[in-house]
N, C-alpha and C positions, 0 to 999 in steps of 0.2 A: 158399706160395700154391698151391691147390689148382684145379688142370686141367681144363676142361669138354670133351667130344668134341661137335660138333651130335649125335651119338646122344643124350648124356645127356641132353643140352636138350629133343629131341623125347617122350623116354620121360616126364620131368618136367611136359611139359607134359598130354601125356594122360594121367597117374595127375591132374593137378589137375580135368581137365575132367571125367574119371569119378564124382570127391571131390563136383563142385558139383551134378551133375544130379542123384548120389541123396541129399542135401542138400535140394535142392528139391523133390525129389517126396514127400517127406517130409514138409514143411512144406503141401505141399496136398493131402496124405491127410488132415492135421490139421483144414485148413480145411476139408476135404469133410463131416468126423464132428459140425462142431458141430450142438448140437440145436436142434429148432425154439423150446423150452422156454429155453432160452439166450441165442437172440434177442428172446424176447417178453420175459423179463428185460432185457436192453439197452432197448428201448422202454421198460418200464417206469421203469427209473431215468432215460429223457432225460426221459419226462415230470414226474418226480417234478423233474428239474431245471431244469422251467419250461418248455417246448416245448411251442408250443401252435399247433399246424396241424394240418391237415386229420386227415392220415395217424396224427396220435398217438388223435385220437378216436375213430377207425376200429375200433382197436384194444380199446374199454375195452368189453367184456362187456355185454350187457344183459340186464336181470332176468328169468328163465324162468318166477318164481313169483310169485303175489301174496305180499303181506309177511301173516304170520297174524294171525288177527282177536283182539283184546283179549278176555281169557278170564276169567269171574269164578268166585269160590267160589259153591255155593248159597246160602251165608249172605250174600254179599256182594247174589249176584241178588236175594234175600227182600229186605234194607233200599234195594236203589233200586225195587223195585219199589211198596213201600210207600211210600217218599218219594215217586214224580212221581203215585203213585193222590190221595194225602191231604196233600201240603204245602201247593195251594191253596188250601183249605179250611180254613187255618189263617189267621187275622186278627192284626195288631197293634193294642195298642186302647189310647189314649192318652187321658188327662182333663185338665182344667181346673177349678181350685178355686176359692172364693172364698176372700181375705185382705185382711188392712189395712196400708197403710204407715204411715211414724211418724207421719201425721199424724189414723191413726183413719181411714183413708178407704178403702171398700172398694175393691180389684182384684183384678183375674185371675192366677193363677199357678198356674203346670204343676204338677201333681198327678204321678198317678204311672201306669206302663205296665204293660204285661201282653200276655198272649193270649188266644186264644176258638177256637170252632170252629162254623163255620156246619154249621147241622145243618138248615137249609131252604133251597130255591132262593127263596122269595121274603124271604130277609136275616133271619132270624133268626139268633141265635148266644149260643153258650151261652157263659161265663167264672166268673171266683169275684166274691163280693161284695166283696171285699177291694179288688180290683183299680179299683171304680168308685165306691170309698169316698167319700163328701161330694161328689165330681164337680159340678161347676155344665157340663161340657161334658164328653163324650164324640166320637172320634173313631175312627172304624175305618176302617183300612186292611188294602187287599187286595194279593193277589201284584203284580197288575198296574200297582201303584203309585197308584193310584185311591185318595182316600180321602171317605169320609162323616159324615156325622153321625149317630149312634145315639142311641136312649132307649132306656131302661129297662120292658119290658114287666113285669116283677116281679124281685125280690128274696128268698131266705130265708135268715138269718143263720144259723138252726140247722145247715144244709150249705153253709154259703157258695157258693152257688148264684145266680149271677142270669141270666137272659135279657134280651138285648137285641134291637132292631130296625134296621136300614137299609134304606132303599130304592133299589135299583138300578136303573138305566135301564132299561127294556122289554127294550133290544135285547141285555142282559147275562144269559147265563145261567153261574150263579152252582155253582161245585163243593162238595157236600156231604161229610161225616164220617156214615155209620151205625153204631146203636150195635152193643155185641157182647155177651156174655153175661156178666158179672164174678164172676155165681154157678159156676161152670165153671174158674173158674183154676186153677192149679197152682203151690205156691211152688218154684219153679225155670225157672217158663216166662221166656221170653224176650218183652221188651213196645219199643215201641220210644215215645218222646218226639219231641214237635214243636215247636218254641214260638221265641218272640224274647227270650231272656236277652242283657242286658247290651242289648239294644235293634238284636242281632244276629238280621235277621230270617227263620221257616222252619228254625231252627237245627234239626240230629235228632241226636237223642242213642240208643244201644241200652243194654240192662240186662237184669235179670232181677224178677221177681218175687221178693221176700226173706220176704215176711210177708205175712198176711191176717187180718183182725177183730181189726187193731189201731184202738184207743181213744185218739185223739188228742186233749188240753185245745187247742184254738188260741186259746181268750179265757177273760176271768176268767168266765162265764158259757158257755160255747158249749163242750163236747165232742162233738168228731165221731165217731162208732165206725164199726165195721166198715173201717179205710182200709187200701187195698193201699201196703205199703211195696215201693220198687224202689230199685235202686242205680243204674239210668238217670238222670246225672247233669241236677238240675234248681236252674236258678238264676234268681235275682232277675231277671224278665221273664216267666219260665213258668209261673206261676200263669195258670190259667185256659185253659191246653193242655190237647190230647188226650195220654192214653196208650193206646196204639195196641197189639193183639195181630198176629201176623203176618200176619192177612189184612186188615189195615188199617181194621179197627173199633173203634172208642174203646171201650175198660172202664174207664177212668177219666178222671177231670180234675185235671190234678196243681194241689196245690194249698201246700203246704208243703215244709219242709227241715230238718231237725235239723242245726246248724252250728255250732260257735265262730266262725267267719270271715265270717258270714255268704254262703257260695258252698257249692256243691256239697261234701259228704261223705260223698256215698254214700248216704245215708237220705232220702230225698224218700217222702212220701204224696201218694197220690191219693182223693179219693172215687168209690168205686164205681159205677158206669153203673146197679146196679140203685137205688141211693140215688138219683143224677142223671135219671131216667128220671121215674119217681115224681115227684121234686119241678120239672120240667121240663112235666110235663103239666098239674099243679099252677096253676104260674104262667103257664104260657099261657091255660088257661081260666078263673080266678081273676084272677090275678095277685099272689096269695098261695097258700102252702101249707095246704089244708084238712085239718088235724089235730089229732088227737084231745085233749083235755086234760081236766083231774081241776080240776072249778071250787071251787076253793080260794084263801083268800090265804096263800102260802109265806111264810116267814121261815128266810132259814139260820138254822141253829145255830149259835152259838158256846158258847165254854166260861165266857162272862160271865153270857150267857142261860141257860147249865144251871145256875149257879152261886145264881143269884138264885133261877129256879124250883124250884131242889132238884129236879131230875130226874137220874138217872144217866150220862145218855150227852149229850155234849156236838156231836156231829155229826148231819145228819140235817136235813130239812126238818119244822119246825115250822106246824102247821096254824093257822093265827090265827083264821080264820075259814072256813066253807064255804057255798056258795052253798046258801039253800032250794028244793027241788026237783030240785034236780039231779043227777046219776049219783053222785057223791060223798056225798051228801047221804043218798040212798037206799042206798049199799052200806053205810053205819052210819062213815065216818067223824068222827069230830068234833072240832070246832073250839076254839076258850080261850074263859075266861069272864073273867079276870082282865086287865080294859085297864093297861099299863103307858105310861110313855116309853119309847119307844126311838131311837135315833141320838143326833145331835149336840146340843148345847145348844142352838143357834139355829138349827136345823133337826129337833126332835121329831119321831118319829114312835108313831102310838100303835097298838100290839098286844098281841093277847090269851092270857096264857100259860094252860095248863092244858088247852092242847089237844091231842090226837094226836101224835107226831112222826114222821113218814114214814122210813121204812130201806132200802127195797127197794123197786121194782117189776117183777113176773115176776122174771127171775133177777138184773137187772141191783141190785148194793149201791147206795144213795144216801147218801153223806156231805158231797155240797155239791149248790148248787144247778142247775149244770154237770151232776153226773151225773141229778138230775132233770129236765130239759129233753130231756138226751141218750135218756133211758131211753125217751120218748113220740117221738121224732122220729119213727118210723115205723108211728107207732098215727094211727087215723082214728076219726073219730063215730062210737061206736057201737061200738068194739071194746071187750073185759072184760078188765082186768088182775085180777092178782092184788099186794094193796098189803098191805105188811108195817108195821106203826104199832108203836111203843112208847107202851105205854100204861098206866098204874099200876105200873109198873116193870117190865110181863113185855109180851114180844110177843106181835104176834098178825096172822092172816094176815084179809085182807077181798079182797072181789071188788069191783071197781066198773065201770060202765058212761062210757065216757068221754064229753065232750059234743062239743058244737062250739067253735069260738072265740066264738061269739057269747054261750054260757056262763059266759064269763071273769071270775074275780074280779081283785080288784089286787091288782098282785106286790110284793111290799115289799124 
């Protein structure tokens, strides 16, 4: 057992008391150094752990900046800006038909939709004729949810083209579509679409221009030429939309679609604004299109009817007859002498072979009757083609003076 003096005890005692004060000053140099950053961490996690007084809100930063303003591309600013100029001026235009139930008795049933574009403050508007096909009612609505009742100011199937009317209250002033120049385009330019596909209304579609003075058949009789094709996707409803250039003027009115599926693939036509301009002023002051025609009675050609007449060429429009006196008459075309049947057994028709057969007008070929309708759509009273006829087996070129409709032989 080991001896303690009170010296050892005293010396023991103050080497302990030395041990603890620099011990402790130690421990409050540490706490002197922590950072201000350290503590605002602390507060951070109490809040993060739910603390929620005064002192912790005290503490949360407030925003020195505004938050930056939504930033668009030029091409994104070009299609809204074209959108809020021209979507309301864009119509839905709904019809009503006439039909029969099983018992033979007429009623009303929803026909078919589309679009239009108001091209006057006082409710004009322009669509296709397709759109307002056999209509026993027509309806147009507007952005504003408003809708009315439309007629028919005219019609022309050759550009499927029609005008219609509504009348808006006095106190409504009404947003217009101006047209643009279609003669001017560019295939590559970019066009933009408006319309209610799928019954989806003011829908916009962008594209580009792909083609131009293309020749479209849209019916067994009716080719439309000159049409702008675009890849601005257009589907069942947007017939009778504008197509829009980037300053928000219609150069077209979309009117068709090349499709298996029948929806968009990329191939949609429009008719040209200088075609729709023309035939627009037409049927406002008419209410038909005043244009030019060759007074003749037509007969396609088949290869029955070349077969019988013994003539060479089995396409072509066959001149049955031509009116005396008139522009046809006098440029030397001529007509058949030989009256046959022709058509069905119990519906005969009787024309006369040995006349002329029409092949061409100006540059455009004729091999049906489609391309002769098409070849005059833009000829008026009074203007001279030059008409290409086979005739004793050789061709031959003639000039004729077109008439009026009032002209008209019957078309067969």
């Amino acid at each position: 057992m080991k001896l303690y003096t009170l010296r050892h005890l005293l010396r023991s005692a103050a080497v302990g008391i030395v041990i603890g004060a620099a011990v402790a000053a130690a421990v409050a140099v540490a706490l002197q150094r922590k950072t201000p950053a350290t503590a605002a961490e602390s507060v951070a996690v109490d809040n993060a752990d739910g603390f929620d007084d005064a002192s912790d809100a005290l503490i949360i930063p407030a925003a020195t900046k505004s938050s930056p303003a939504v930033s668009y591309t030029q091409d994104e600013q070009q299609n809204i800006l074209v959108y809020e100029k021209c979507n309301e001026a864009v119509v839905n235009i709904t019809t009503q038909v006439m039909g029969v139930n099983w018992f033979l008795e007429p009623i009303v049933q929803d026909g078919g939709s589309g679009s239009g574009s108001i091209i006057d403050k006082r409710g004009y508007v322009v669509t296709n004729v397709h759109v307002i096909n056999n209509a026993s009612k027509i309806s147009i609505s507007l952005a504003d949810g408003s809708t009315y009742e439309g007629t028919i100011v005219g019609q022309d199937v050759e550009s499927d083209i029609a005008v219609l009317k509504f009348d808006p209250p006095a106190n409504v002033v009404l947003k217009t579509i101006d047209f643009g120049d279609s003669e001017k385009l560019k295939v590559g330019q970019k066009v933009i679409a408006i319309g209610n596909p799928f019954a989806l209304e003011r829908t916009m579609t962008t594209g580009i221009i792909s083609g131009l003075g293309r020749p479209i058949q849209e019916s067994k009789n009716v080719i439309i030429r000159n049409m702008i094709q675009t890849d601005a996707a257009i589907n069942p409803g947007n017939s009778g939309g504008p197509l829009l250039d980037t300053a928000g003027k219609m150069v077209g009115i979309n009117t068709m679609i090349m499709s298996s599926s029948g929806s968009s693939a990329g191939v949609g036509f429009a008719v040209p604004v200088s075609t729709a301009r023309r035939v627009i002023n037409d049927l406002l002051q008419f209410g038909k299109v005043n244009r030019g025609i060759i007074s003749i009675t037509p007969v396609q050609m088949t290869s029955a009817i070349a077969q019988y007449a013994g003539v060479g060429i089995s396409t072509g429009i066959l001149v049955s007859a031509v009116k005396k006196g008139s522009g046809a008459d006098k440029g030397g075309i001529r007509g058949g002498t030989k009256a046959v049947q022709y058509g069905s057994r119990w519906n005969p028709t009787t024309i006369y072979l040995g006349g002329d057969i029409i092949t061409a007008i100006d540059s455009v070929t004729v091999r049906t009757y489609a391309d002769y309708t098409s070849a005059l759509e833009s000829k008026r009273p009074g203007d001279t083609v030059s008409v290409t006829v086979y005739r004793d087996g050789k061709l031959q070129k003639l000039t004729v003076t077109l008439d009026g409709a009032d002209h008209a032989a019957t078309t067969l």
